[in-house]
C-alpha positions in Angstrom: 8.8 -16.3 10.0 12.2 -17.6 8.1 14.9 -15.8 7.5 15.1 -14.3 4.3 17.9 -16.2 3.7 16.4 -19.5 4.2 13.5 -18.6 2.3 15.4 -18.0 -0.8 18.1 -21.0 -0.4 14.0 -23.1 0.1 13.2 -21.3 -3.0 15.9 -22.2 -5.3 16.1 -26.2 -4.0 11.9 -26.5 -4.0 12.3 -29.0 -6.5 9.3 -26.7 -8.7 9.6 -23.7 -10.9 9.7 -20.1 -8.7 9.3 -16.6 -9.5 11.1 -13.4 -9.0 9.8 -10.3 -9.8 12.6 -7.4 -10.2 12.4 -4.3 -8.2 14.6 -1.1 -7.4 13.6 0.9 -4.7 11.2 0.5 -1.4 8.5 1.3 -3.2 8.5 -1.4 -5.9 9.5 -3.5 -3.7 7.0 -3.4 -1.4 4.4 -3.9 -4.2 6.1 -6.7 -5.5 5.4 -8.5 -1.8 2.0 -7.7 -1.9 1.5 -9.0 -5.3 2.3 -12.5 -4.1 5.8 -12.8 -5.1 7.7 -15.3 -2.7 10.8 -13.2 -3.6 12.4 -10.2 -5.5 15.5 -9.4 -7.8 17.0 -6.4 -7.1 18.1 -5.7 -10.8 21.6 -3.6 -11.7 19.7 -2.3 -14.7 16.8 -1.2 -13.0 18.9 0.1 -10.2 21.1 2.1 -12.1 18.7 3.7 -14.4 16.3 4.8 -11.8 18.9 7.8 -11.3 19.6 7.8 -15.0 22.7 6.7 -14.7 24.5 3.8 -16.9 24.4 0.2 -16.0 28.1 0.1 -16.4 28.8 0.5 -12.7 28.8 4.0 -12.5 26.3 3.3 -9.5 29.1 2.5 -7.0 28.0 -0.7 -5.0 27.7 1.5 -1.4 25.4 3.3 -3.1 23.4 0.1 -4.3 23.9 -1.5 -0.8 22.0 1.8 0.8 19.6 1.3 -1.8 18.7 -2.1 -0.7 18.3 -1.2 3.2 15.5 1.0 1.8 13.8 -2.3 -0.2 14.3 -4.5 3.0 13.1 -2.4 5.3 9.8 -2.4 3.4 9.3 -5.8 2.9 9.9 -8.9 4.5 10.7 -11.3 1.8 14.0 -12.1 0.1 15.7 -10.2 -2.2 18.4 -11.4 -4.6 21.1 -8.4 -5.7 22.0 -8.7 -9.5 25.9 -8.1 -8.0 27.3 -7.6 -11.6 30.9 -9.0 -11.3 31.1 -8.1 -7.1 31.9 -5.2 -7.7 35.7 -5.8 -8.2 38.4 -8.5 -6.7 38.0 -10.9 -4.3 38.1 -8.4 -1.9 35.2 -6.5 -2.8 33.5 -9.2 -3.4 33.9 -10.1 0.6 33.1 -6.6 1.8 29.7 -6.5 -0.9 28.7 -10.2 0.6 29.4 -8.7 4.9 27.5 -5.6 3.9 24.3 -7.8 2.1 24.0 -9.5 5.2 24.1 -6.6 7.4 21.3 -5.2 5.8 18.8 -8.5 5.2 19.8 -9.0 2.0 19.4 -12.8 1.1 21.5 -13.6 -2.0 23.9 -12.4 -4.5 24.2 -13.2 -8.3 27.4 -12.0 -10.1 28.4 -12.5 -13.4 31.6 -13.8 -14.5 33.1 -10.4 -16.7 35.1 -7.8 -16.2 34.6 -5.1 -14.3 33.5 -2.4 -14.8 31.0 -4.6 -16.2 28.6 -3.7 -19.3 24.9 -4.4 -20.0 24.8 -7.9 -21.2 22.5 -6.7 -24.1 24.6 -3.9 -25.4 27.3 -5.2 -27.6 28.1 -8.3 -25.1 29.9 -10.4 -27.8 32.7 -8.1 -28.0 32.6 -8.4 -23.7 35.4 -10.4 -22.5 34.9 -13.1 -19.1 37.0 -13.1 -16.5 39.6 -16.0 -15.5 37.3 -19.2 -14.8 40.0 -19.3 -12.0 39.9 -16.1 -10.8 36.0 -15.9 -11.1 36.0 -19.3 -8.6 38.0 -17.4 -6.5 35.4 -14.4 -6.1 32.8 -17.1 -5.2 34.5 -18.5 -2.7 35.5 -15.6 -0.9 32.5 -14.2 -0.9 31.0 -18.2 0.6 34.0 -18.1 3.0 32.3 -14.1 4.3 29.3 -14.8 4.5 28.0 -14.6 8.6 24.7 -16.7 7.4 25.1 -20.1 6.0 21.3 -19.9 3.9 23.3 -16.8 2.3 23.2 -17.7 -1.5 25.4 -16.7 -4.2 24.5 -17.5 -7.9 26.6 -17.8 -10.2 26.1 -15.8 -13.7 27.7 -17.5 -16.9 28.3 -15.0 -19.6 29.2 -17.5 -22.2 26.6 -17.6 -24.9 26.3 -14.0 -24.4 30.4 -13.3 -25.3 29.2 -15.6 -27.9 30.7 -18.8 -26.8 29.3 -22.2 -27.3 27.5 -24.6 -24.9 30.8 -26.2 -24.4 32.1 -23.4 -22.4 29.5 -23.0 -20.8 28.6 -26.1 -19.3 32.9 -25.8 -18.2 32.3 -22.7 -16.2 29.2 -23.6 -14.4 30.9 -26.5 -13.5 34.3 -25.0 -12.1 31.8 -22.4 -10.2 29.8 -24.7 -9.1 32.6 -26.8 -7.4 33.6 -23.4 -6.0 30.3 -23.4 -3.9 28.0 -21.8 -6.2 24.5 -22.5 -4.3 23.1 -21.8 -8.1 23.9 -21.4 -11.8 22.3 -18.7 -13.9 22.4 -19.2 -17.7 21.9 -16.1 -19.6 21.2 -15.8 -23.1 20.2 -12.8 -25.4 18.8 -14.9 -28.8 14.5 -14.9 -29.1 14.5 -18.4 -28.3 15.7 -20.6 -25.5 17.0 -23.1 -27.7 20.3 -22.6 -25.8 19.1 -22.1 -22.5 17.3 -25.7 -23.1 19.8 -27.6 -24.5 22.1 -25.7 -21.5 19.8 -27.4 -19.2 19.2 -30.6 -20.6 23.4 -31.6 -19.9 23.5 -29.6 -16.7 20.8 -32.2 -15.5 20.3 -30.6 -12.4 24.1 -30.6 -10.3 22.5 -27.4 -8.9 19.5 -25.5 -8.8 19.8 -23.4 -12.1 18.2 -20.0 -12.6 17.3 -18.1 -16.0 16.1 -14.2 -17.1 13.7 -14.8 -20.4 14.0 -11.3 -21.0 14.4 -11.3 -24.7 12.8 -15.3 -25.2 9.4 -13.8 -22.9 7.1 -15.6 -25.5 8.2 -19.2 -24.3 5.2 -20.9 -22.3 6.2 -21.3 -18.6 5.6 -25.1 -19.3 8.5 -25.2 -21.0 10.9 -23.8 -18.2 8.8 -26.5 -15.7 10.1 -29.7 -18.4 13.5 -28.2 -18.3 13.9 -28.3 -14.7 14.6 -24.6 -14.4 14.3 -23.6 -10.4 13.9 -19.9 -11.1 12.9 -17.5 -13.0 13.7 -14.1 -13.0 11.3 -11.4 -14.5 14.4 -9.0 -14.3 13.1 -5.2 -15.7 9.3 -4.8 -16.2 8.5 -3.1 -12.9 11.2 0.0 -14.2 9.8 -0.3 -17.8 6.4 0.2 -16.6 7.3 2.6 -14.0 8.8 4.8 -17.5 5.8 4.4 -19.9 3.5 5.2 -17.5 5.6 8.4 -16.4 6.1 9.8 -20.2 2.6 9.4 -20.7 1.4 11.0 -17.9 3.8 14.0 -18.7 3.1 14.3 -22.2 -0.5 14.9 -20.9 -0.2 17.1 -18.6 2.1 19.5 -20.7 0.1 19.4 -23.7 -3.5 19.9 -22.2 -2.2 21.8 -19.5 -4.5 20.4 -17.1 -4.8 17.4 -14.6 -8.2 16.4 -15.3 -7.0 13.9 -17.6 -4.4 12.2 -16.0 -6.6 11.8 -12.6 -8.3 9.6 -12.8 -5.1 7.0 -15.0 -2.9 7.6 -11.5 -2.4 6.1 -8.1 -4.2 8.2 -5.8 -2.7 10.2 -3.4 -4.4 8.2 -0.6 -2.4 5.0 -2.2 0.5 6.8 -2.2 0.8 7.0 1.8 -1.0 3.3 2.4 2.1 2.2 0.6 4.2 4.4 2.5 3.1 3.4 5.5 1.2 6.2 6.9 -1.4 4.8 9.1 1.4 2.7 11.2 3.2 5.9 11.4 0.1 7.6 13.1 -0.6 4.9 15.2 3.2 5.4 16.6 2.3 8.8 17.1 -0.9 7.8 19.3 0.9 5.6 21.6 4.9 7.2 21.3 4.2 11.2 20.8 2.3 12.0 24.0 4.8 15.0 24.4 4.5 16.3 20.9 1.1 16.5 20.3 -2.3 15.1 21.5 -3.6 11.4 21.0 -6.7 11.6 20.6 -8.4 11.8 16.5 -12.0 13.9 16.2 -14.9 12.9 14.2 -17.6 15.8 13.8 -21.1 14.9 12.4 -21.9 17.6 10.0 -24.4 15.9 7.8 -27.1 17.8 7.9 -28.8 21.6 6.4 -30.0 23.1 9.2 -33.8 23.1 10.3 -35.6 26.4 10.0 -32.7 28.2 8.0 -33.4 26.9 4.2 -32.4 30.6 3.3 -29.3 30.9 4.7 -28.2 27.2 3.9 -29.4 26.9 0.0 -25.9 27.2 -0.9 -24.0 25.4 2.0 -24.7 23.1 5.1 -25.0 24.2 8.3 -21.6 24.0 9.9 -19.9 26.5 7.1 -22.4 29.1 8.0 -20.5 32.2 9.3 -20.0 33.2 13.5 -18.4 36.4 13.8 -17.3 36.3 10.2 -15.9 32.7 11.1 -17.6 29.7 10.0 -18.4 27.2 12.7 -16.7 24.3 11.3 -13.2 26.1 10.8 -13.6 27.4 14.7 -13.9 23.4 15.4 -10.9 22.6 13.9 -8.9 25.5 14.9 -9.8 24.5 18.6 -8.8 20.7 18.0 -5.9 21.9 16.4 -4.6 24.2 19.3 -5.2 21.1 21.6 -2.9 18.8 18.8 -5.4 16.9 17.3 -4.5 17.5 13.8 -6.6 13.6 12.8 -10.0 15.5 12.0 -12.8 13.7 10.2 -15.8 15.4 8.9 -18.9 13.6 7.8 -20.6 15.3 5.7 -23.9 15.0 3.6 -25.9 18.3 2.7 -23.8 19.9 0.5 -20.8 18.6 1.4 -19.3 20.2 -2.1 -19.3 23.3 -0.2 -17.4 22.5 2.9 -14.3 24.4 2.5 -12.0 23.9 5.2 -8.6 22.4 5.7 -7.1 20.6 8.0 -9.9 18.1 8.0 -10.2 14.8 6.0 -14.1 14.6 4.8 -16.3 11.7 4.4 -19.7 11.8 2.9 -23.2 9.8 4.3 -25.1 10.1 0.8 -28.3 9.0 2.8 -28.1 12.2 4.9 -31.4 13.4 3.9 -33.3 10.1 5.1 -30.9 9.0 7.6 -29.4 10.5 11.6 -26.4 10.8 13.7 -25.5 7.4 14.2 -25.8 6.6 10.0 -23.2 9.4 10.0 -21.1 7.8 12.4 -21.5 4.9 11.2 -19.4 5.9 7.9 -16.4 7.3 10.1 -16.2 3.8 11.5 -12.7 3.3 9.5 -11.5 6.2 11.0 -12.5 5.3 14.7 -9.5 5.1 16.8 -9.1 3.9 20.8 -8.8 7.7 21.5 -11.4 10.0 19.7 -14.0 12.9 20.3 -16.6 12.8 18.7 -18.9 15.8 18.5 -21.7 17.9 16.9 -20.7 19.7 14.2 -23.0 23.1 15.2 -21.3 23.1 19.0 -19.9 26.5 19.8 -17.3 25.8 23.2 -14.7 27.5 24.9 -11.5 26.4 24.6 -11.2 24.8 28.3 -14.3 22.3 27.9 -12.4 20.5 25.3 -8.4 21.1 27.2 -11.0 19.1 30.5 -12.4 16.6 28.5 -8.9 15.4 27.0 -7.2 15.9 30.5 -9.5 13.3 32.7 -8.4 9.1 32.2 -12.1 7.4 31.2 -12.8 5.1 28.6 -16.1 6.6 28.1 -16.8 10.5 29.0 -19.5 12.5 28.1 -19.9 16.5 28.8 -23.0 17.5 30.7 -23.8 21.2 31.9 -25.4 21.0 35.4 -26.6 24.7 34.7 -29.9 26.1 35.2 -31.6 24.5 32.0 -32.6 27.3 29.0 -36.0 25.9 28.7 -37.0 29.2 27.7 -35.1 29.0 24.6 -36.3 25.6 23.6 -32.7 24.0 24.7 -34.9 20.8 26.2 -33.0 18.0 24.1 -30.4 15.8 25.3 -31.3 15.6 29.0 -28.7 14.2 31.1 -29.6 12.0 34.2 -27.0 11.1 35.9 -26.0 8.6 38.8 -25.0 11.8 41.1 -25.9 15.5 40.8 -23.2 18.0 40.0 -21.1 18.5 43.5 -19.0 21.5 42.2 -16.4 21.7 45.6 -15.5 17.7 44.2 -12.7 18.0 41.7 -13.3 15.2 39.1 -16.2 14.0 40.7 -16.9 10.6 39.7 -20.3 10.3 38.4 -22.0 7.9 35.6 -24.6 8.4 33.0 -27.9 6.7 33.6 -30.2 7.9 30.7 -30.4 10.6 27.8 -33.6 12.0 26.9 -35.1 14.0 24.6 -37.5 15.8 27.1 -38.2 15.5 30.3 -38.8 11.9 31.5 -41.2 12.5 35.0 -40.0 8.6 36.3 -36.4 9.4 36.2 -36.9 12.7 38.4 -35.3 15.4 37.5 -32.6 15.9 35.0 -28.9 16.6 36.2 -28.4 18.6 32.8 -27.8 19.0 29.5 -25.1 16.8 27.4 -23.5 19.1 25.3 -22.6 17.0 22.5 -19.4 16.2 23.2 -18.3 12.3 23.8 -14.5 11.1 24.6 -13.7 7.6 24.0 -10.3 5.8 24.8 -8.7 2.2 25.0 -11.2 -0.3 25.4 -14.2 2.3 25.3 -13.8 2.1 21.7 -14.7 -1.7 22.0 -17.5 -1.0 24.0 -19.0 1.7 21.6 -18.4 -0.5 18.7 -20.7 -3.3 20.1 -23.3 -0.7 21.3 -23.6 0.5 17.8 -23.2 -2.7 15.9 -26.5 -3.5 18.3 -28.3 -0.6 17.3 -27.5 -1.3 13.4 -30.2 -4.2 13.4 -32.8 -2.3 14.3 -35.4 -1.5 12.0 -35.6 2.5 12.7 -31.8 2.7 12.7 -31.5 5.4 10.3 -33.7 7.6 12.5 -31.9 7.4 15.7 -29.0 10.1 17.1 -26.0 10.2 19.4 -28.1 10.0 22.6 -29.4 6.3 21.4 -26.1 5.5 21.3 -25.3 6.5 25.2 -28.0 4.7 26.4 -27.1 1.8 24.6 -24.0 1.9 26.3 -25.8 2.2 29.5 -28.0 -0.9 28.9 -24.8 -3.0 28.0 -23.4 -2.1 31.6 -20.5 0.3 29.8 -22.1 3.8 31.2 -19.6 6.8 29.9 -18.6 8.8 33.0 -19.7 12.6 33.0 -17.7 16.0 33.2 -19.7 18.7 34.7 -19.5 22.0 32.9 -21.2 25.3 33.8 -22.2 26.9 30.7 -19.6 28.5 28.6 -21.2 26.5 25.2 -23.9 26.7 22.8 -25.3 24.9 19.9 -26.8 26.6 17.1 -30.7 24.7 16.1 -32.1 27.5 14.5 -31.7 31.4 13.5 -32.3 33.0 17.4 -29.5 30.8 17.9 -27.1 31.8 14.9 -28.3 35.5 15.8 -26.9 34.4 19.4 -24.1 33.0 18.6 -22.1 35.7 17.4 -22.4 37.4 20.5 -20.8 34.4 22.3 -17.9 34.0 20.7 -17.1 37.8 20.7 -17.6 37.5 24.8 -16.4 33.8 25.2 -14.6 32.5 22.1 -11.6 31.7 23.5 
């Protein structure tokens, strides 16, 4: 990419009419850029009165300069300061142009008053202009400072605002022009751009020449284009917006003393952090903060009521139902958190209104009734990360089996318990076979899934054991569990089919997860023996 600097010195010799939009802190700034504006104008106005102070430089130009790192750190096109009068002599206005460039800044426009300088739209016919001489001088400095050569300066004539004719100033953008002005900004306060035009029409294009329609905003654009005007400056609207919208929003609030108005008229929280940046943020942390906390996200699949327990669940789903006064979904999270995996998602479907948990972000598969596992996964796909669990929502576990599973380096791992099978209790689902039986003297044996069965599968011999529901997925696993589920999609029965349709398909495309042997120490909760059950468990082996 250009540098900013380039891009803005491109911008104001393009030959065609360009746009500005002004902005005054990261935030606006960064929407700006992802409007579609090719640059913005860092406006004195709009910078001063954002901390409700006077645009009379009573904002001290250090404190604008640290105000524009924040702006070009968030974006990456070029900004142009409104530099009032530089700040002060010639000397200041060599320090302000070293300091712009230090930061990214790519151009500078100062005006040719006084300082301290007053709003040009306050009483600016009784505002005197500074020495055409002493004003050349300024420019020059701050041309003879500058480390970049694409740096621009603009020059800002005052005249028909001090209420001077077109006389003088066509003779100041002239002298400041031959002191190396790499622009000329006209300003005018009147309704019409009658002297703006006829401003234009004698300067004939010496230089590129810039104008703020502020106060003449009902002029057509086509206008500005037959003039030969090379930019124009939409100079305040983003801070006047940014004020309505506030006092509104406040009047509403105090008066109904309530937010369910004002809701649904507001950015979103959500909104709020994409602009800020949050995702790349938690990225970092996935790839930077090994020591600080874990990498891995979690998705749990918590769709659905609960078979057999329409009693117990006609007010809530499953996963909230209690465990030693606990429910099972806040023992999940507590044990992902402990572990520092604090990116939880949750999808939800039967009354999902009544999951009340923090710490977990919840999405909702609206089909859950009709629909299985992997049409629940298949909603978290925006959350799927290159190092996730993903796990049953009704799994009970100790501690350890998830501290394992996070500890061993495979970009596919699946948790299978090589204990005696609980056939008695109906726990025949999800049989594991596996490429090697459990060897329990072999630490981190390396072993492969071959299939996942529902029951027992007499050509495959017999099972290895019983995968618990819990699957880790890293690097380029994610790929590979991606395309096995993007497969699956296509198929007719999709909505019907679960997590262990998914393993196999991973087999079949010749990306078989590896398996952790476990004895024991888990249980999933399918009907009411098992709730019964299960509060005995974690009393013994909760931890």
């Amino acid at each position: 990419m250009r540098a900013r600097t380039t891009q803005l010195k491109n911008m104001l010799a393009s030959g065609r009419l360009e746009f500005i939009l002004e902005a005054h802190n990261g935030l606006s700034a960064r929407i700006v850029e992802e409007t579609g504006f090719k640059g913005i104008w860092a406006s004195g106005l709009a910078l001063s009165a954002q901390h409700a102070v006077r645009d009379n430089n009573e904002l001290s130009w250090t404190q604008v300069v640290g105000q524009l790192e924040f702006m070009t750190d968030a974006t990456g096109i070029p900004i142009l300061l409104d530099g009032d009068t530089g700040y002060g002599d010639f000397n200041n206005m060599r320090r302000l142009v070293r300091k712009l460039g230090q930061v990214g800044v790519a151009g500078v426009c100062i005006e040719d008053k006084l300082f301290p300088k007053a709003n040009s739209f306050i009483h600016g016919e009784r505002q005197a202009l500074e020495d055409i001489q002493t004003f050349c001088g300024k420019i020059q400095a701050g041309k003879d400072s500058q480390a970049d050569d694409d740096f621009s300066i603009v020059a800002r004539v005052e005249a028909f605002i001090a209420g001077w004719g077109l006389d003088e100033a066509l003779k100041r953008a002239e002298a400041y022009h031959g002191a190396g002005a790499d622009a000329i900004l006209i300003h005018s306060k009147h309704s019409q751009p009658g002297e703006v035009l006829d401003f234009a029409k004698e300067w004939a294009g010496r230089s590129p020449l810039v104008i703020v329609p502020t106060k003449y905003y009902a002029t057509p654009t086509e206008v500005f284009e037959q003039a030969g005007i090379s930019l124009v400056i939409w100079a305040n609207h983003m801070l006047r917006t940014c004020i309505e919208a506030m006092q509104s929003t406040a009047a509403n609030i105090h008066e109904t003393h309530s937010l369910v108005e004002s809701e649904g008229q507001v950015a979103t929280v959500e909104e709020v952090f994409r602009l800020q940046g949050a995702e790349e943020l938690l990225a970092a942390e996935r790839r930077y903060a090994r020591g600080h906390s874990h990498t891995a996200t979690a998705i749990v699949l918590a769709a659905s009521r609960g078979q057999g327990m329409d009693e117990l669940t006609r007010e809530r789903p499953k996963v909230m139902l209690p465990v030693a006064g606990v429910p099972m979904l806040r023992r999940q999270i507590d044990k992902f958190k402990k572990q520092g995996i604090n990116d939880i998602t949750v999808v939800a479907g039967y009354r999902h209104d009544a999951i009340d948990v923090q710490g977990a972000d919840i999405l909702v598969n609206e089909n859950w009734e009709s629909s299985g596992e992997l049409a629940s996964l298949s909603c978290a796909l925006i959350n799927f990360s290159d190092d996730m669990v993903i796990i049953y929502g009704d799994l009970l576990f100790r501690s350890y089996l998830l501290h394992n599973l996070l500890d061993w380096e495979a970009e596919l791992l699946v948790v299978v318990d090589s204990s005696e099978l609980s056939t008695a209790l109906g726990n025949i689902n999800d049989l594991a076979y596996c490429s090697t039986p459990d060897n329990r003297a072999m630490y981190q044996q390396k072993v492969t899934l071959k299939q996942v069965t529902a029951k027992l599968a007499p050509e495959a011999g017999q099972p290895d054991g019983r995968w618990i529901g819990m699957l880790r997925v890293t690097g380029a696993g994610e790929q590979h569990l991606r395309s096995a589920l993007e497969t699956l999609q296509v198929r007719e029965d999709f909505n019907t089919l679960g997590l262990p349709h998914l393993l196999n398909q991973l087999v079949v495309e010749e990306h078989p997860p590896q398996v952790q042997y476990v004895n024991g120490h888990w249980m999933d909760i399918n009907n009411l023996d098992d709730l019964e059950r299960a509060g005995t468990f974690e009393y013994t082996q909760g931890v």
